[in-house]
Each structure stands twice: as structure tokens, then as C-alpha cells.
N, C-alpha and C positions, 0 to 999 in steps of 0.2 A: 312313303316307303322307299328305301332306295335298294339298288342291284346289290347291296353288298348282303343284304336279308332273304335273297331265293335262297332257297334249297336246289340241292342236288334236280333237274332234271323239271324244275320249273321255268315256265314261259311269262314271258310281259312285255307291256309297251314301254319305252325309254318317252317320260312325261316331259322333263326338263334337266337340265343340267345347272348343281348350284352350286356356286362359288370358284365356279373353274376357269382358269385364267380364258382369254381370248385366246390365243395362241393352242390353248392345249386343245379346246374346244374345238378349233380348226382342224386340229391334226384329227381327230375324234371323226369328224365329217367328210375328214379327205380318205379314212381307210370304211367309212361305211356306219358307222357308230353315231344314227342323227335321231333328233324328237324322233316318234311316230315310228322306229322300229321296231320290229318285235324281236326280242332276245329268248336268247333261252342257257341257263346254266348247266351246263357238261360235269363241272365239277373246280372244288376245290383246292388247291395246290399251295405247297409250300407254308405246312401249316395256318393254313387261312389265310395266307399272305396274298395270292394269286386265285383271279374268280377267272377259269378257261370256260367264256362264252360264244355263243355261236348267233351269227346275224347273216340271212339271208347266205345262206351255205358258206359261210366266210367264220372260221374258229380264231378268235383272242383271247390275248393274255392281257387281265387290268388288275392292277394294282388295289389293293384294297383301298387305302387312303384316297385312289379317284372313284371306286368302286360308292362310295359311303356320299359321294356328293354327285350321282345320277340317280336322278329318281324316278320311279317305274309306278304302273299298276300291273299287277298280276292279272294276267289270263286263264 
């Protein structure tokens, strides 16, 4: 299952990240976005383009196309 499949106001753990460069991966870990998170979806923006998630009181914006290669289990 990846973050791009919550629904509105669903929580989970970020499982793994797949296919995502090194560099991007880093940037992902340097603002707070690592395995073993727990996320939760606020909502979705820009006609499904943008997933505004929340990680330990911290709100982002991920692109769908990075949103569809982290992968989560639901809580």
C-alpha cells in the first residue's frame, strides 16, 4: 500500500521507500519524512496532484508521483 491510497484523515507507518532516488530520499529524512513514521493525511490538493500530510506536528506537501513510491501500513 503506498501514501498516495489514504484517505482524507487516515493515519500509518511510512514502511519503505521505492524507487526513490538517494538524493530525494535524503531531502525526505532531512525535513522529517523517514521509515518508522507515523503520517497522517489532512487532505488532498490540487486535484489529487498534492497529498498535505502531517508528521510529528510538522504539515507537507508531496507530490503525487513521490506520494505512489512510499509505502505505508495503515493504523
Amino acid at each position: 500500500m503506498t501514501l498516495a491510497t489514504l484517505k482524507k484523515g487516515d493515519r500509518a507507518i511510512i514502511t519503505s521507500f521505492n524507487e526513490l532516488s538517494e538524493s530525494f530520499s535524503r531531502r525526505l529524512y532531512d525535513v522529517g519524512i523517514a521509515i518508522g513514521s507515523e503520517v497522517t493525511l489532512l487532505s488532498v490538493l490540487n486535484f489529487g496532484q498534492l497529498f498535505y500530510i502531517s508528521i510529528d506536528d510538522v504539515d507537507f506537501c508531496i507530490r503525487k508521483q513521490d506520494a505512489t513510491k512510499i509505502m505505508i501500513e495503515r493504523i
